[in-house]
Every structure is written in structure tokens, then in C-alpha cells.
C-alpha positions as CSV (number, residue, x, y, z in Angstrom):
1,X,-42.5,-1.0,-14.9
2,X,-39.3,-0.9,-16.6
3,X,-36.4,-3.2,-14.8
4,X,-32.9,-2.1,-15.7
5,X,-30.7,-4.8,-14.7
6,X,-27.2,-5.6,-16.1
7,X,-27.2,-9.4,-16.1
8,X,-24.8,-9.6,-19.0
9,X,-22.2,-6.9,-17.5
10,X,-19.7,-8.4,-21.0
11,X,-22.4,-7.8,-23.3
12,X,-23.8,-3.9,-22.3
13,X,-20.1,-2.0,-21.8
14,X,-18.1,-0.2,-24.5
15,X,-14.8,-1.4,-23.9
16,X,-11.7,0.7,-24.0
17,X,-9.3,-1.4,-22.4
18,X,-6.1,0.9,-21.6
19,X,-3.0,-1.2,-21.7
20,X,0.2,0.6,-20.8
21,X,2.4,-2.0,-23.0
22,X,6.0,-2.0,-21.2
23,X,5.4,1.1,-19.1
24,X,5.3,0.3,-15.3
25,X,3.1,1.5,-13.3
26,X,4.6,2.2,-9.7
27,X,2.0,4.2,-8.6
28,X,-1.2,5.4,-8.7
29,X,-4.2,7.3,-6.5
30,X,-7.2,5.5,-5.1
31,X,-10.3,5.5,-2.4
32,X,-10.0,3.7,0.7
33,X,-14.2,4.0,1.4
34,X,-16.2,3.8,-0.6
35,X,-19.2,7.0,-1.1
36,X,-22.4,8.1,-2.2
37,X,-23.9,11.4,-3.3
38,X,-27.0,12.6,-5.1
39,X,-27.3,15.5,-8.0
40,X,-30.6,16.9,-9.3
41,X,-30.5,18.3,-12.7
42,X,-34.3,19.7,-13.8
43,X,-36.3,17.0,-11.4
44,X,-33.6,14.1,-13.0
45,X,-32.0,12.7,-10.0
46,X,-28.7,11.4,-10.6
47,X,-27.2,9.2,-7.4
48,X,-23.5,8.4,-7.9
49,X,-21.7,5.7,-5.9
50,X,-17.9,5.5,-6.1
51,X,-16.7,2.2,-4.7
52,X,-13.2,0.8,-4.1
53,X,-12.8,-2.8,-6.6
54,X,-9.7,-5.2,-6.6
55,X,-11.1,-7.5,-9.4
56,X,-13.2,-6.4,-12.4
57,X,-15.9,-9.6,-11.2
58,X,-16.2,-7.2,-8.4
59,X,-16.8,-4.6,-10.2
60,X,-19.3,-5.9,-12.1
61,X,-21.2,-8.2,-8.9
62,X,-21.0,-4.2,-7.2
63,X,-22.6,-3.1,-10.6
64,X,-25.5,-5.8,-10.7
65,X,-25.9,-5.0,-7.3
66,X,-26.4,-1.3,-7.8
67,X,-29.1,-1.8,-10.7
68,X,-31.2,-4.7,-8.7
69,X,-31.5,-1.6,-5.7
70,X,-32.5,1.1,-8.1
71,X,-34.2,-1.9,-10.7
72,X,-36.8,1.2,-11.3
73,X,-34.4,3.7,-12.1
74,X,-33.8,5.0,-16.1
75,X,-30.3,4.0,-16.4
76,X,-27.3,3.0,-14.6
77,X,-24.1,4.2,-15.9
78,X,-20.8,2.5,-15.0
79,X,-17.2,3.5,-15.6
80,X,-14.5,1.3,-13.6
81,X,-10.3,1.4,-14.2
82,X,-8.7,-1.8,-12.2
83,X,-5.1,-2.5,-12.3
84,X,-5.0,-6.5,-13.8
85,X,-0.6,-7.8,-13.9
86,X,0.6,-4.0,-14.4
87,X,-1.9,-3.0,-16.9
88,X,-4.9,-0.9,-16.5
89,X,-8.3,-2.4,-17.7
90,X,-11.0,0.2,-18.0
91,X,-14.7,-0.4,-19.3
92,X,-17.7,1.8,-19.4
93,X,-21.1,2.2,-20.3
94,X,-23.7,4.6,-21.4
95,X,-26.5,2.0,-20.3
96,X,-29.0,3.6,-23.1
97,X,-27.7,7.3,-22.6
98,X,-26.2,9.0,-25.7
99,X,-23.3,7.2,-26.8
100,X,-20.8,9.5,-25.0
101,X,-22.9,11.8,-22.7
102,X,-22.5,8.9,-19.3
103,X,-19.6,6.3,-19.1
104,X,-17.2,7.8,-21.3
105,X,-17.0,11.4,-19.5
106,X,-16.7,9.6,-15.9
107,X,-14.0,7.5,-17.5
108,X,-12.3,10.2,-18.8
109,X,-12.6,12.3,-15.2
110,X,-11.2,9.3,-13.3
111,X,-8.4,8.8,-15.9
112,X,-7.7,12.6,-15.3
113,X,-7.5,12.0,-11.8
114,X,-5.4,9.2,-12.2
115,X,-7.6,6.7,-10.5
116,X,-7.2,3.2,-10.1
117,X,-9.0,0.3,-8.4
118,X,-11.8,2.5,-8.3
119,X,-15.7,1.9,-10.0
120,X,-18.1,4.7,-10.4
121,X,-21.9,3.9,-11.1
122,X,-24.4,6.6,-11.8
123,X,-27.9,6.1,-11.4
124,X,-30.5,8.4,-12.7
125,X,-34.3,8.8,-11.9
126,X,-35.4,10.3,-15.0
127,X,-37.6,13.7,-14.0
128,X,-39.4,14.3,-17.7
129,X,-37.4,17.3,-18.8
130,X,-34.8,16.6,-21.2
131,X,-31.4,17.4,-20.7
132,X,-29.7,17.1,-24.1
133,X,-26.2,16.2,-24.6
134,X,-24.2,18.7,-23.1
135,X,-26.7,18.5,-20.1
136,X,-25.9,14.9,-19.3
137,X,-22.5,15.0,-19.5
138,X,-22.1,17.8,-16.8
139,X,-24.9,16.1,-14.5
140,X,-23.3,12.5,-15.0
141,X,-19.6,14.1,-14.5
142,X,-20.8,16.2,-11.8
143,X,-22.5,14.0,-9.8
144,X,-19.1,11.6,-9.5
145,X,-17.3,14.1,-9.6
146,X,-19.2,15.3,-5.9
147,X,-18.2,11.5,-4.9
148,X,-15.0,12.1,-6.0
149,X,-14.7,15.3,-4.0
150,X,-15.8,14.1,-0.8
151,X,-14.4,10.8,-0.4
152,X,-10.4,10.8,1.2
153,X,-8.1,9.7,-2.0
154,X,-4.6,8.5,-1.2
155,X,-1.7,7.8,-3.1
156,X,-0.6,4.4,-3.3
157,X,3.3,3.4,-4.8
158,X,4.6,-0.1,-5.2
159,X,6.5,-2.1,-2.9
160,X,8.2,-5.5,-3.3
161,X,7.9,-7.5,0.1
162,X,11.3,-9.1,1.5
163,X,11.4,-11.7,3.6
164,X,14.6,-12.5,5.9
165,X,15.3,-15.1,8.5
166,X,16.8,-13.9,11.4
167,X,18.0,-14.6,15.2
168,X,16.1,-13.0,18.1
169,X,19.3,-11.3,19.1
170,X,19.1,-9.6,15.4
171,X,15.8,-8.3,15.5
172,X,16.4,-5.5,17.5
173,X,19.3,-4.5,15.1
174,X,16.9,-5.0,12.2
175,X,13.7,-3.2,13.5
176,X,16.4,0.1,14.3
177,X,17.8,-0.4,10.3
178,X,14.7,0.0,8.8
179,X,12.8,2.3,11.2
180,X,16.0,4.7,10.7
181,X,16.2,3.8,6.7
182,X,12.4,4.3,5.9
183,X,12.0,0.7,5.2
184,X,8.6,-0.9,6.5
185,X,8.3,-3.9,8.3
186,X,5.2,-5.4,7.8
187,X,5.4,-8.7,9.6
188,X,7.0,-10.6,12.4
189,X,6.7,-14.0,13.0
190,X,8.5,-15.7,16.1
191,X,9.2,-19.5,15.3
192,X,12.4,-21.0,16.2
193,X,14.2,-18.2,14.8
194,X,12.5,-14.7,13.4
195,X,10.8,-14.2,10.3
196,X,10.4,-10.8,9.1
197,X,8.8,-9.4,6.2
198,X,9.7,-5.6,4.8
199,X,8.5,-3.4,2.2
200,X,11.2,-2.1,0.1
201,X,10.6,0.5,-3.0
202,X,11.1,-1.3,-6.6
203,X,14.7,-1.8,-7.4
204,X,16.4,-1.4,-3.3
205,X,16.6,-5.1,-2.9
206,X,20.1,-5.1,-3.8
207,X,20.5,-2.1,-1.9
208,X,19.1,-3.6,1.4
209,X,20.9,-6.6,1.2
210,X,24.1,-5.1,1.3
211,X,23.2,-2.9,3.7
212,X,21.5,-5.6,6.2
213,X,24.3,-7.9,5.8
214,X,26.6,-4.7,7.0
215,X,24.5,-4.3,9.9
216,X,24.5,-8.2,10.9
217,X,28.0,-8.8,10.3
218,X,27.0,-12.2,8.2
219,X,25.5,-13.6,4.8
220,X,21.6,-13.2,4.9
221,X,19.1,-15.2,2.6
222,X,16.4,-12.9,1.4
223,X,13.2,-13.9,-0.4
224,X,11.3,-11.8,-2.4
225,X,7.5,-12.5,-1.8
226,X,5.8,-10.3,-3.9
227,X,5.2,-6.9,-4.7
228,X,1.9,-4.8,-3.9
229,X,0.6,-1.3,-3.3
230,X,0.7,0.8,0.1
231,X,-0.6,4.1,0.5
232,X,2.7,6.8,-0.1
């Protein structure tokens, strides 16, 4: 019995690492669950899974994962795009396929698409009929393409997280600013005064400062945290 298992995820993938040199990215579309759906092309069955990944070691433990459950199958193919310090990494792999007939046409749908923090593996069951090139692209694209499809994709856009310290007879004045301005507070903490942190888009922090400072009357301290992606 043949075991296909991708121990060494570093040595098996073509790399195509896509790094946006001094562009910033601001925003991007990803999956929020992650799905699976099956295709059969002439008795091949080809099961796709498109999973949600932070970190490309989780994509590749979801990947290792995927090939130890169908350890029987004929291939798994893999295509992942994962946003690493403002750059996009993407890596794929035919996993024996043609070169260019598996990994490279999901990576090039999901690139399309304008996906992100997103992992595709395709796992075929080989049914004895021969597909030929053209054939395995449309049945590998196709089969993510149903995942892609039927899962719900959302639109994320950077924020940078501000962090002021205020008094609990501001807070009230504060929640009403941003509720009113479209500014997002995302935490409250109640210590001996308040701490609240607020999602800003990139390049307001000037702007809310002045603006909070109107509302409060006084000189306010903010912090910038960090920034990270919510869904538009």
C-alpha cells in the first residue's frame, strides 16, 4: 500500500514566495471556517479542504495532518498564501501531479481571489482513468474552487489598536465619540482609572487624538499597541 505522507513539508513544495517589497497591504479577503467538499472526475475522487492558517507551521502541521487521514490516497496537493510582517508567503505543491496541473492552478485561483491566511489541500483517490493535463487542472481547481464557493469569505482591513487612559466620568464621553465617529472599541478595563483600547484605520491616530483631546477638554496619552486585521 502506498503511504503518501508529507513529513518533509520544506523539501516537497515548489516555492513561489510573493513578496510585495514596500507595498502595504491594508487589506485583504479571508475564511472565517474552515470547509470541505468532494469532486469526482471519471471515478478519481478529488476531496478538497480549505482551512483558515495564521502561521505557515500551521499550515504545514494541517497539511501532515491531512495526508496521515487519507495516508492511502494518490496525492495530496497543497497550495497556502499567509501574510508573515506585511508580506505574503505562498508555497505549493503538485505532490507527484504534473508539474503545473495541482498546486500551481489553486495558487493562482486563491491569488485571483485575493486570499489570504487561507490553505487549500486537495486529495485525490485515483479512479484508473487518466485525466491528462488539462483534466487535472479543472478537477484540482474545481474541486477548491466548490470550497471556495461555499464557505462565507469576509473582507478583513487593518487597524492599529490605541490605547488611552481615562477617568470613569470620561468614559461615557468616549464610548459616544467613537460609537458616533465609527471608531471601535475593543476593550475596557476598569482599574483605578479606565483603560480602553480602540481600533483606528491606518494613519487616524493623529486624527483621533486631536479629536479626543477636543472632546475631554485636556491632554491625553495614547499608546499605540499594535495593528491587526478585523473583518471590513
Amino acid at each position: 500500500m502506498k503511504i503518501n505522507l508529507i513529513y518533509d513539508i520544506n523539501k516537497s513544495v515548489e516555492y513561489t514566495g510573493l513578496f510585495l517589497g514596500g507595498k502595504m497591504i491594508n487589506e485583504y479577503y479571508s475564511i472565517l471556517e474552515n470547509c470541505e467538499h468532494e469532486l469526482t472526475e471519471k471515478k478519481s475522487r478529488f476531496i478538497a479542504n480549505l482551512i483558515h492558517v495564521e502561521t505557515e507551521s500551521e499550515a504545514k502541521e494541517k497539511i501532515i495532518e491531512i495526508s496521515k487521514k487519507h495516508f492511502n490516497s494518490k496525492h495530496n496537493v497543497f497550495a497556502y498564501r499567509i501574510l508573515v510582517d506585511g508580506n505574503i508567503i505562498d508555497k505549493y505543491s503538485d505532490n507527484g501531479e504534473p508539474s503545473g496541473t495541482a498546486g500551481k492552478p489553486i495558487l493562482d485561483m486563491m491569488k485571483q481571489k485575493e486570499l489570504c491566511n487561507v490553505l487549500i489541500v486537495v486529495t485525490r483517490y485515483f479512479g484508473g482513468i487518466l485525466l491528462g493535463t488539462g483534466g487535472l487542472v479543472r478537477a484540482y481547481t474545481g474541486s477548491a474552487k466548490l470550497c471556495i464557493d461555499n464557505s462565507k469569505v469576509e473582507l478583513l482591513e487593518k487597524k492599529t489598536v490605541l490605547q488611552i487612559n481615562i477617568s470613569y466620568d470620561e468614559l461615557g464621553l468616549v464610548k459616544q465619540f467613537c460609537k458616533k465617529n465609527n471608531f471601535i472599541v475593543e476593550n475596557i478595563e476598569y482599574l483605578e482609572n479606565v483603560v480602553v483600547s480602540i481600533l483606528v484605520n491606518k494613519g487616524e491616530n493623529e486624527i483621533f487624538k486631536d479629536e479626543i483631546e477636543k472632546i475631554l477638554n485636556r491632554n491625553v496619552d495614547i499608546s499605540i499597541l499594535q495593528d491587526k486585521f478585523v473583518i471590513k
